[in-house]
Rosetta silent file (secondary structure, phi, psi, omega in degrees, C-alpha in Angstrom):
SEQUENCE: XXXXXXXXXXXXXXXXXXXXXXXXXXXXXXXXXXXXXXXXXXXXXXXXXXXXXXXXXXXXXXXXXXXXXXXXXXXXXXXXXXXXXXXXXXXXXXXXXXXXXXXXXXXXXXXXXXXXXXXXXXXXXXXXXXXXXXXXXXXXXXXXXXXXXXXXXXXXXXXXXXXXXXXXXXXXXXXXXXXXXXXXXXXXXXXXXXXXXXXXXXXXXXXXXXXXXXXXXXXXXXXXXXXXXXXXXXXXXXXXXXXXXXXXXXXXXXXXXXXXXXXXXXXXXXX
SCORE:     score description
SCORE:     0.000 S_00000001
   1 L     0.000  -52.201  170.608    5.944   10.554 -105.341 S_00000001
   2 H   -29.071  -71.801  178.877    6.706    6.829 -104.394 S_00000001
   3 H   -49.071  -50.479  168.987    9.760    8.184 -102.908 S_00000001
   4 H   -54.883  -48.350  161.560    8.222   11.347 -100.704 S_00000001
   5 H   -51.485  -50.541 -178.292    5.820    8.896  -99.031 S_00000001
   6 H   -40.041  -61.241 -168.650    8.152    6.187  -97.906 S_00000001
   7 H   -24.278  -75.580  165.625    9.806    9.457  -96.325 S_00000001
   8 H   -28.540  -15.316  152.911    6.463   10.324  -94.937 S_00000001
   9 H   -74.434  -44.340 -176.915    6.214    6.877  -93.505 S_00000001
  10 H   -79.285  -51.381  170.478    9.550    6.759  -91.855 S_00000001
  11 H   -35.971  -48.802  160.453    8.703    9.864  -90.332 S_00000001
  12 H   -73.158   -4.533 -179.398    5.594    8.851  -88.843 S_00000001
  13 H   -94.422  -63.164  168.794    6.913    5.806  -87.609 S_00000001
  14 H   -32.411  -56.926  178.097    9.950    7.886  -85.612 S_00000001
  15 H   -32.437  -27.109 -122.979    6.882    9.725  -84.321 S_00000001
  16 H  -123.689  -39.736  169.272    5.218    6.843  -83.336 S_00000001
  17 H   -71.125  -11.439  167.900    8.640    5.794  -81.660 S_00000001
  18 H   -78.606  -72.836 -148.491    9.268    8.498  -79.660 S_00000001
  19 L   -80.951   57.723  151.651    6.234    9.107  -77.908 S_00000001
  20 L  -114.760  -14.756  176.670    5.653    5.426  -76.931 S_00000001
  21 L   -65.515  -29.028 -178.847    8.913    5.726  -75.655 S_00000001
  22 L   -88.517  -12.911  171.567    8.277    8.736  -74.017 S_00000001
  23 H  -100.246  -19.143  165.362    5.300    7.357  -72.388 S_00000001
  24 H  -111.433    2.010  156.227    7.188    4.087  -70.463 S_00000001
  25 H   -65.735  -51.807 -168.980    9.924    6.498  -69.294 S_00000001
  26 H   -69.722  -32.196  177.228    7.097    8.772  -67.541 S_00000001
  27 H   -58.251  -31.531 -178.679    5.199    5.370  -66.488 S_00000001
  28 H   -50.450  -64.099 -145.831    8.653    4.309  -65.063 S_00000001
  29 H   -78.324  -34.824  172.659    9.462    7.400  -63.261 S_00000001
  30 H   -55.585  -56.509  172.653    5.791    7.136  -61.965 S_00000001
  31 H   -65.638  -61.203  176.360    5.279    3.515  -60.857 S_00000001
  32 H   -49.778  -17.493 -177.036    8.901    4.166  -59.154 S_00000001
  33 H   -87.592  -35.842  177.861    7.732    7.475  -56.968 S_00000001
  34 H   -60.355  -31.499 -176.610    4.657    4.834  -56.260 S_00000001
  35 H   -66.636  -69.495  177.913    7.235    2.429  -55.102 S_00000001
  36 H   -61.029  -33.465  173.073    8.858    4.869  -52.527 S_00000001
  37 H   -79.986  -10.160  173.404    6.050    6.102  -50.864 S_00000001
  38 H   -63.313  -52.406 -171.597    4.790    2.319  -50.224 S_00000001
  39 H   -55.224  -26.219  170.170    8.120    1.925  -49.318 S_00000001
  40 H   -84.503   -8.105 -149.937    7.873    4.635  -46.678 S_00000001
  41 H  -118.199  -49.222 -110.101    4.413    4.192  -45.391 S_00000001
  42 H  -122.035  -56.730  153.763    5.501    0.645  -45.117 S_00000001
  43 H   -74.478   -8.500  145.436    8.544    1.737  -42.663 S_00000001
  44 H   -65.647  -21.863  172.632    6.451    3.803  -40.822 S_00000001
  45 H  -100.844  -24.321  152.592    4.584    1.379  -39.776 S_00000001
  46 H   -75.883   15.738 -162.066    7.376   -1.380  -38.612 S_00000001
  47 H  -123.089  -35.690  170.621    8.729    1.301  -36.677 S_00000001
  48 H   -68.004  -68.769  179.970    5.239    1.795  -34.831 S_00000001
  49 H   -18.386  -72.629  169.976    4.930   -1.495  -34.600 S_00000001
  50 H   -43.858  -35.962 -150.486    8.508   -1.724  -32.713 S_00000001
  51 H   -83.902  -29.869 -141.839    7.837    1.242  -30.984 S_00000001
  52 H   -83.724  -40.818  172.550    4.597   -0.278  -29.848 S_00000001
  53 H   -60.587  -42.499 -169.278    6.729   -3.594  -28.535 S_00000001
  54 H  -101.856   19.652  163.142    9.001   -1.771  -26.573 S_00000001
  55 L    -9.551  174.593  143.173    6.969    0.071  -24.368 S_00000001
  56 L  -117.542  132.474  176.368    7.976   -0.222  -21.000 S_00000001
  57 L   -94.615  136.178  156.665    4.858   -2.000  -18.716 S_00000001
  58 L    -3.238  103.446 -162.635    3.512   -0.745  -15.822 S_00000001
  59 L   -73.676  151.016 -167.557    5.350   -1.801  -12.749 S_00000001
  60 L   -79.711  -38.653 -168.863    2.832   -4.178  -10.610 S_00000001
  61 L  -112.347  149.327  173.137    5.010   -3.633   -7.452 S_00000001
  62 L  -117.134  159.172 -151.282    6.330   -1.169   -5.904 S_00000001
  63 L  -115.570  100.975  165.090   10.466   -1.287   -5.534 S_00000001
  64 L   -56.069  155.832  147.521   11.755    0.196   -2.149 S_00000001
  65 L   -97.186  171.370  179.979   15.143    1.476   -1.524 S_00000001
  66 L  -102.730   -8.260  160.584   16.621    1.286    1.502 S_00000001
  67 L  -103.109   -2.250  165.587   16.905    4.751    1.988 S_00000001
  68 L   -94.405   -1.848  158.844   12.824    5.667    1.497 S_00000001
  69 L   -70.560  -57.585 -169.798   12.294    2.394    3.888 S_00000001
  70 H   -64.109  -51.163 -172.890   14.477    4.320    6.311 S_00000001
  71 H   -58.162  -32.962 -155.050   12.760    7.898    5.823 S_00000001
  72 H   -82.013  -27.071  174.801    9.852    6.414    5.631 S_00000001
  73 H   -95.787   13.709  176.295    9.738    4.399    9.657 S_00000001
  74 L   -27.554  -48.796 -178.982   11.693    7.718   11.167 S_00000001
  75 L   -59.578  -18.287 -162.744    8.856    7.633   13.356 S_00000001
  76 L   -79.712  176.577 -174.973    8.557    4.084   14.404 S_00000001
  77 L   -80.412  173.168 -175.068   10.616    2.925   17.957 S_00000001
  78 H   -90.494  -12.130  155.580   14.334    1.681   17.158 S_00000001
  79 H   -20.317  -95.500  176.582   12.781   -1.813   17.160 S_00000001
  80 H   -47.630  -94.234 -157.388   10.242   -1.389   14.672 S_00000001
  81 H   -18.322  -72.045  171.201   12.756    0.561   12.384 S_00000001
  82 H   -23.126  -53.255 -153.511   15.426   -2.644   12.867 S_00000001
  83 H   -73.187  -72.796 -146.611   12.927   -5.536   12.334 S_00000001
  84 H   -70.384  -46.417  165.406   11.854   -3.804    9.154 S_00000001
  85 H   -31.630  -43.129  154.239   15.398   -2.725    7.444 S_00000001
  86 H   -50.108  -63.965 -167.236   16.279   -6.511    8.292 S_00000001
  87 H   -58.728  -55.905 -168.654   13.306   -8.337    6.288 S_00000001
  88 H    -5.274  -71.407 -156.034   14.346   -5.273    3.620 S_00000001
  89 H   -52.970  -51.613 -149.247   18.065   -6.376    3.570 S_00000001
  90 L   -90.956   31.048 -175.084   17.211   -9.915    3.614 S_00000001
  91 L    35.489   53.818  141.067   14.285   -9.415    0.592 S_00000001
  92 L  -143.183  167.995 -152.129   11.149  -10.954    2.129 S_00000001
  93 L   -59.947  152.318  176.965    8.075   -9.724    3.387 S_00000001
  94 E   -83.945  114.487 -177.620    7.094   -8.168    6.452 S_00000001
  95 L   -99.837  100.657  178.929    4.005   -9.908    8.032 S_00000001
  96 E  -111.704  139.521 -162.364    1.611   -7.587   10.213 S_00000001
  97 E  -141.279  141.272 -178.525   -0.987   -8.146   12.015 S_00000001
  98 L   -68.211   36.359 -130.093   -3.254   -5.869   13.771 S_00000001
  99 L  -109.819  153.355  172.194   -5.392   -7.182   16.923 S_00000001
 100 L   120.658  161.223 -170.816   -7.900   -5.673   19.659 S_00000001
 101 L    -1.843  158.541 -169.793  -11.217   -4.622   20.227 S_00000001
 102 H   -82.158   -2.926 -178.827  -14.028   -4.667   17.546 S_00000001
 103 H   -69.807  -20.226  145.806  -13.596   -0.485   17.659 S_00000001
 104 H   -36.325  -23.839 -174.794  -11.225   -1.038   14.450 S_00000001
 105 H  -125.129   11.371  167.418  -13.732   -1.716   12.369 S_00000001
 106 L   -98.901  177.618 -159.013  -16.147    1.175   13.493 S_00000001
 107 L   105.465  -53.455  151.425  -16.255    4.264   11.364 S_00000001
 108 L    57.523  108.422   -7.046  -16.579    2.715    7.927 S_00000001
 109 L   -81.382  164.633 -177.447  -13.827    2.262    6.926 S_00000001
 110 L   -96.068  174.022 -168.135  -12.245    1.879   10.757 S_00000001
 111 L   -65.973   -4.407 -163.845   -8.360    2.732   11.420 S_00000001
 112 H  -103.028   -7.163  156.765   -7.346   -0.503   10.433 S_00000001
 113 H   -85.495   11.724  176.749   -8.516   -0.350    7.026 S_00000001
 114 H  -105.933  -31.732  167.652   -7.442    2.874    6.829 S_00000001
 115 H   -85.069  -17.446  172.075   -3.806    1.898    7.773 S_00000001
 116 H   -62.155  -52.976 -147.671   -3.846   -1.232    5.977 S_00000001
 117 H   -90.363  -15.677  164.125   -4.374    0.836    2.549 S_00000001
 118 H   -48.600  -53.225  174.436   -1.913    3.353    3.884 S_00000001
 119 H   -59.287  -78.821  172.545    0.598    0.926    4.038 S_00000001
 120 H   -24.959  -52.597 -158.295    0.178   -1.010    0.520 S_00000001
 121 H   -79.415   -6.592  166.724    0.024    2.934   -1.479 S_00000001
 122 H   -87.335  -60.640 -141.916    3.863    3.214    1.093 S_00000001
 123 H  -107.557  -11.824  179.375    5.310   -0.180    0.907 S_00000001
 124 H    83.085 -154.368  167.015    3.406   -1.992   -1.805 S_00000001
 125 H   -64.164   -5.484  178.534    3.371   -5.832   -1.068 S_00000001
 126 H   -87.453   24.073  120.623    6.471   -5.697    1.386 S_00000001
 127 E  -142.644  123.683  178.220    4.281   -5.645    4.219 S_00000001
 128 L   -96.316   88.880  176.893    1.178   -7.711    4.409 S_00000001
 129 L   -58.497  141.198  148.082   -1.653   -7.022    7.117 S_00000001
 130 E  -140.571  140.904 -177.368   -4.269   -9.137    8.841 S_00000001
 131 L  -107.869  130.489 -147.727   -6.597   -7.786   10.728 S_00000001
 132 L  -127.807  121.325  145.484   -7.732  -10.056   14.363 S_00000001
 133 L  -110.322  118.815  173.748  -11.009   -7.605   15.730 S_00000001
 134 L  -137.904  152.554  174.138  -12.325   -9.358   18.547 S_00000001
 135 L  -131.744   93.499  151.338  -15.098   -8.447   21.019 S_00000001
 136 L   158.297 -128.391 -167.073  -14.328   -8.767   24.324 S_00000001
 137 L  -112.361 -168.475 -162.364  -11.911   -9.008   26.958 S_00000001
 138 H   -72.692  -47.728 -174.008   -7.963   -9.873   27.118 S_00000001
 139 H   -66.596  -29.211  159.560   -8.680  -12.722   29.212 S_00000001
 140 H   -62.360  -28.169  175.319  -10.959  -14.250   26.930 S_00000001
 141 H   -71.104  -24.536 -170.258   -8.777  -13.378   24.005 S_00000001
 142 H   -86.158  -28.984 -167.523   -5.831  -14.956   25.272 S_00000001
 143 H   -54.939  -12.494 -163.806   -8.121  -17.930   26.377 S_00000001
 144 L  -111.878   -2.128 -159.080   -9.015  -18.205   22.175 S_00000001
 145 L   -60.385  -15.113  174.499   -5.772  -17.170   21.216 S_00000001
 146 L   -68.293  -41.562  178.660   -4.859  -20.609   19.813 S_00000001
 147 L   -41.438  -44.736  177.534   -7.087  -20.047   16.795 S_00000001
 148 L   -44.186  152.849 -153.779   -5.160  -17.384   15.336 S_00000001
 149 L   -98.741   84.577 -178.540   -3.186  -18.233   11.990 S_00000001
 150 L  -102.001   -6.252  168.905   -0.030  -18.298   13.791 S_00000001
 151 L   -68.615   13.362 -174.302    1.795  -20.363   10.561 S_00000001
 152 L   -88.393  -18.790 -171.585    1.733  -16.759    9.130 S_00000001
 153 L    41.687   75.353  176.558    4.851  -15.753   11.479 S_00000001
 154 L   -64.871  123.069 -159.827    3.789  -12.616   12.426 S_00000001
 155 L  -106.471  -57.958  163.937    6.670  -10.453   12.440 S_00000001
 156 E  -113.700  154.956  150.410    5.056   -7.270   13.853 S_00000001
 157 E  -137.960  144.280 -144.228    2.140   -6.786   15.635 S_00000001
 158 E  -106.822  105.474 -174.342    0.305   -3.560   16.412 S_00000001
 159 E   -95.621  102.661  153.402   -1.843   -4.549   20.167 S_00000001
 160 L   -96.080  146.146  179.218   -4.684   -2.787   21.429 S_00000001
 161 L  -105.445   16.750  151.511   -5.049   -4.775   24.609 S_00000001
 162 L    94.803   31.703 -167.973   -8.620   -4.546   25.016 S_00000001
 163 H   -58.113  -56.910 -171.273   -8.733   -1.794   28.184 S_00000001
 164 H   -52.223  -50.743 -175.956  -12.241   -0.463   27.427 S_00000001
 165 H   -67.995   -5.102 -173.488  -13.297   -3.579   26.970 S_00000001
 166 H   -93.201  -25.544 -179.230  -11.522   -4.534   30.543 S_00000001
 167 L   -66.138  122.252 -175.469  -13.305   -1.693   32.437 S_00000001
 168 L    88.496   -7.993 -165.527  -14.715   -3.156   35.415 S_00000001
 169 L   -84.721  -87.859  177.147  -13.837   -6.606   34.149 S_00000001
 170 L  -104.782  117.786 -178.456  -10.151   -7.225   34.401 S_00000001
 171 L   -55.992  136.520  179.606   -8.179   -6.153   36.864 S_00000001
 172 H   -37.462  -65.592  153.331   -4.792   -4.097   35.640 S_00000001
 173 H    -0.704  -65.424  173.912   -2.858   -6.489   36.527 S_00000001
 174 H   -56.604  -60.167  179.089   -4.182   -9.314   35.057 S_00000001
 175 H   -46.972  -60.810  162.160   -4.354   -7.395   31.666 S_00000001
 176 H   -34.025  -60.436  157.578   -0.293   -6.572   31.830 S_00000001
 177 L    -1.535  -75.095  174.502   -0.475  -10.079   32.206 S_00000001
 178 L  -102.583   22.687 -167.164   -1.878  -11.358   29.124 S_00000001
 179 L  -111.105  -47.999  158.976   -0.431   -8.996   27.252 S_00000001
 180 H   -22.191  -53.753 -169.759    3.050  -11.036   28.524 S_00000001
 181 H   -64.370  -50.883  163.203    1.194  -13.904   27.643 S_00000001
 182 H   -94.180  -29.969  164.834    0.896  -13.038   23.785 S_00000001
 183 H   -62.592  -27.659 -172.500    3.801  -11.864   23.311 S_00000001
 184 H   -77.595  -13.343  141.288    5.503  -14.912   24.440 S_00000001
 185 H   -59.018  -48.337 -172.909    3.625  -16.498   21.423 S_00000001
 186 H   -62.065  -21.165  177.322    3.933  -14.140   18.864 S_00000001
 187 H   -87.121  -32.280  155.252    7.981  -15.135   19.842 S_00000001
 188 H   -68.935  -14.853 -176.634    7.712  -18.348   19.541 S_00000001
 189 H  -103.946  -18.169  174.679    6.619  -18.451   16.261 S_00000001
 190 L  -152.698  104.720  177.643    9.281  -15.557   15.143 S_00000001
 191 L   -62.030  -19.731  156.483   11.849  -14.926   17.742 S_00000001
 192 L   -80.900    6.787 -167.651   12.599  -11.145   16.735 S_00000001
 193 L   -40.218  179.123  153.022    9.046  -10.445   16.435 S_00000001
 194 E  -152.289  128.652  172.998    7.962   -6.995   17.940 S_00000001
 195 E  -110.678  140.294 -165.274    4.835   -6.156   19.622 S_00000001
 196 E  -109.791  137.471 -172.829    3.777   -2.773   19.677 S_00000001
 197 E   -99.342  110.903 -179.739    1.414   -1.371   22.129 S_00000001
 198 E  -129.262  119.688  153.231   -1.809    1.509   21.441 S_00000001
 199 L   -61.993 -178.450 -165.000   -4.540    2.146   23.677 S_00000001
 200 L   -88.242 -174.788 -178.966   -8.146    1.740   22.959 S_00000001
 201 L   -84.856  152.166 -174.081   -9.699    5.012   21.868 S_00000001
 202 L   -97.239  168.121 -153.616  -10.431    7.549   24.589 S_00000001
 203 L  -121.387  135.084  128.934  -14.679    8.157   26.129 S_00000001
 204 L   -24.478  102.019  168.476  -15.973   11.398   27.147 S_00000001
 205 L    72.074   48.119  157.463  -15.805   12.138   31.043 S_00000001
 206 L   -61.221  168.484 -172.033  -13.667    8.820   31.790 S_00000001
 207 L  -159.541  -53.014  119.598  -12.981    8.011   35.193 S_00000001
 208 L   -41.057  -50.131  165.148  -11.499    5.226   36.191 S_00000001
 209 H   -41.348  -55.565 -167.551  -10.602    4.349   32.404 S_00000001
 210 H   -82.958   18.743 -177.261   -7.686    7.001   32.288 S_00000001
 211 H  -107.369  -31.463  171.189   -6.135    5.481   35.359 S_00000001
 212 H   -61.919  -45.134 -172.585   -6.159    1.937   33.304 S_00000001
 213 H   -52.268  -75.327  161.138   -4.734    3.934   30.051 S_00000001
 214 H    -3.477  -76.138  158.183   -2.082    5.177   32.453 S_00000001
 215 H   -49.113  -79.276 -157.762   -1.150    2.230   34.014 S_00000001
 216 H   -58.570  -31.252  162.077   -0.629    0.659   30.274 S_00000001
 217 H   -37.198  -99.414  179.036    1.595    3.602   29.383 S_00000001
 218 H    -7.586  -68.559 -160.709    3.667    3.137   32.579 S_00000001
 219 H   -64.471  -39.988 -166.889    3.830   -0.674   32.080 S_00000001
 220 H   -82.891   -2.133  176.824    4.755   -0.313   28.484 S_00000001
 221 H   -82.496  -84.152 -136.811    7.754    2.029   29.185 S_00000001
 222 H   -60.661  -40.081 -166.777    8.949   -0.025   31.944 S_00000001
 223 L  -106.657    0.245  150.193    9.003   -3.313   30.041 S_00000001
 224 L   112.641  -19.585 -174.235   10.537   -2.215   26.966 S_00000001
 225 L   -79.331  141.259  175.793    7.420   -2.034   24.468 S_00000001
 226 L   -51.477  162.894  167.362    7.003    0.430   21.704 S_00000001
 227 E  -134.096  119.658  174.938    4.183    2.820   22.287 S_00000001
 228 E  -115.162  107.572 -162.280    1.796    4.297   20.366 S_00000001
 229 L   -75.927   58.715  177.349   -0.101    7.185   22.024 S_00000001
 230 H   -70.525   -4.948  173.531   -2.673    8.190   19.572 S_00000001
 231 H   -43.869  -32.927 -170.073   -4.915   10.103   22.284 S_00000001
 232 H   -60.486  -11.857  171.079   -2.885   13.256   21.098 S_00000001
 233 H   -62.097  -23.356  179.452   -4.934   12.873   18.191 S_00000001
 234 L  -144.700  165.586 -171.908   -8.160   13.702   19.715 S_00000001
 235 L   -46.175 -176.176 -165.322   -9.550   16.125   22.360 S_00000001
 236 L  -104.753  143.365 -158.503   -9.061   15.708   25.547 S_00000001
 237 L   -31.874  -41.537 -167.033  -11.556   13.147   27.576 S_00000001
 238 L   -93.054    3.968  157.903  -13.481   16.588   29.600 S_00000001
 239 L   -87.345  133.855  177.844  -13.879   18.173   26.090 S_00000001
 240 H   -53.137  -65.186  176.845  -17.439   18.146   24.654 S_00000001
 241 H    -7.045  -56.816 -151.972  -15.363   18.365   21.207 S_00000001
 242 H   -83.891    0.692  147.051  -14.260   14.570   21.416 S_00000001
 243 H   -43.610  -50.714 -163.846  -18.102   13.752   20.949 S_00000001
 244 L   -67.674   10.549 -173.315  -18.048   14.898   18.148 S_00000001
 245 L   -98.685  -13.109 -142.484  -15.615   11.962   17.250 S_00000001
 246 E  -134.031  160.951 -168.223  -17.446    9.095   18.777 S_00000001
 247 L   -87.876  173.580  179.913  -20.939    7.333   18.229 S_00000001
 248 L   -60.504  -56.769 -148.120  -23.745    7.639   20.965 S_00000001
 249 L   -68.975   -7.373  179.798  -22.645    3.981   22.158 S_00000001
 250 L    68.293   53.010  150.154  -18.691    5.916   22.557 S_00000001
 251 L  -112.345  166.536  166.779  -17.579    3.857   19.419 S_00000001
 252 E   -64.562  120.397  170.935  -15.616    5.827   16.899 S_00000001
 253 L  -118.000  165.182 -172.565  -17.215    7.190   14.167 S_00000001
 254 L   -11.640  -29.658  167.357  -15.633    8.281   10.553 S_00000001
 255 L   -62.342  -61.565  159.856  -14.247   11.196   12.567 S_00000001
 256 H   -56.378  -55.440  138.303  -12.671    9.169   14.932 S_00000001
 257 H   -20.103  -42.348 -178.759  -11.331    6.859   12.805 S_00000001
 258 H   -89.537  -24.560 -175.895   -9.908    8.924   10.899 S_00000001
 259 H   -53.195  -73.075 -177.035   -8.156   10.513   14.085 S_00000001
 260 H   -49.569  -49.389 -152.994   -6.784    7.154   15.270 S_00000001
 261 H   -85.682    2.856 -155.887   -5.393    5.785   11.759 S_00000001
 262 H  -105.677  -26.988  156.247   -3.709    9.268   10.814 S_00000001
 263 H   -74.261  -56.453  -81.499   -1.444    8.865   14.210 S_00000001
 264 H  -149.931  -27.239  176.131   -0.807    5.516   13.844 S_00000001
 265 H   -93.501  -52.319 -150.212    0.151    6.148    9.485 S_00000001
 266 H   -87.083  -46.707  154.886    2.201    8.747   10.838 S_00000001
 267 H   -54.539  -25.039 -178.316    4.392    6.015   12.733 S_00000001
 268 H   -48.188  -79.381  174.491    4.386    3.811   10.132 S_00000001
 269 H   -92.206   -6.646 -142.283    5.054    6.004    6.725 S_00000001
 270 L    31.101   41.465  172.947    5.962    9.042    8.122 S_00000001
 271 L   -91.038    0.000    0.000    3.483   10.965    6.593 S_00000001
């Protein structure tokens, strides 16, 4: 009997030895499957993480070529086109500035805030605009003309020469004049400068007015300056139509505006 128990002992003890044995294998193989998926969830997540560093950021600026510079002034005079492919070449900015009559700023927004933002969404920060609106006539502007921020070295500048505001005033002549007269500043302060010439916006039933427009045409051929003709942009002076562009007072309104800046983009950007 003695003997049969012991057995019966030993037996139950092997029992007792297996399954604890059999129970830290399966804890093993468990806690180890636990192990690998930390371990993956744990490499999924440096890898966002990395992914999340190497991003690429938003560019601030935008980076011309030199051949979407060139497509882009097709339109401009062989001047204009030159000046700007130089500052390109030689990487720094073009500095433009905008001047004439307070009719720039009618419209809201007026052409020159409409071509300033034109410009930025073409060229980005590689040309930089100021806008000079003055109200009244070339001979007083040249008489004030010292004020202007001329340490800015205005490289181009786009010249209405104040004709409307001249009618009856200032003689043609005179006006041709002072137009002489600022450019030989804008050259002293940048000797390759280029000033570009646009007429004021055209009036219903003009009369005298289109003989002054005329004349600045003429004058601006003959002496060498670009020209920018945006009358093709709007009816013609004896159409009732080109009311519909202009304020009671024959200022431009959002119509007009939009007339003038969309010739004037279209030398620019070629759009």
């Amino acid at each position: 009997m003695k003997y049969g128990r012991m057995i019966a002992i030993v037996i139950s003890a092997i029992c007792i030895i297996l399954l604890i044995s059999s129970y830290l294998t399966w804890k093993s193989r468990i806690d180890y499957v636990k192990g690998d998926i930390k371990t993956i969830h744990s490499t999924q997540t440096e890898l966002t993480e990395k992914k999340d560093v190497i991003l690429p950021k938003k560019e601030e600026s935008i980076v011309l070529s030199r051949t979407f510079v060139e497509d882009s002034i097709k339109n401009a005079d062989e001047k204009v086109q030159e000046l700007l492919l130089n500052r390109l070449d030689a990487g720094v900015k073009v500095q433009l500035l905008i001047v004439g009559s307070s009719s720039m700023e009618e419209g809201a927004p007026g052409y020159a805030t409409i071509l300033t933002n034109a410009l930025t969404d073409t060229y980005g920060d590689f040309v930089e605009t100021t806008v000079l609106p003055f109200n009244g006539t070339s001979k007083q502007f040249i008489e004030g003309m010292a004020e202007i921020a001329w340490e800015k070295g205005f490289d181009l500048v786009l010249m209405e020469p104040f004709t409307l505001n001249n009618n009856g005033v200032v003689v043609i002549e005179d006006e041709h004049r002072h137009i002489q007269a600022f450019e030989q500043k804008v050259l002293e302060e940048v000797p390759d400068a280029v000033v570009i010439l646009q007429p004021s916006h055209p009036i219903f039933q003009a009369n005298f007015y289109l003989v002054q427009i005329d004349s600045l045409e003429k004058f601006a051929t003959r002496r060498g300056y670009p020209y920018i003709n945006h009358w093709s942009a709007w009816p013609a002076t004896n159409d009732p139509a080109l009311k519909d562009l202009l304020t009671e007072d024959n200022s431009p309104n959002s119509e007009g505006a939009k007339a003038w800046a969309l010739s004037l983009i279209h030398y620019f950007t070629g759009k």
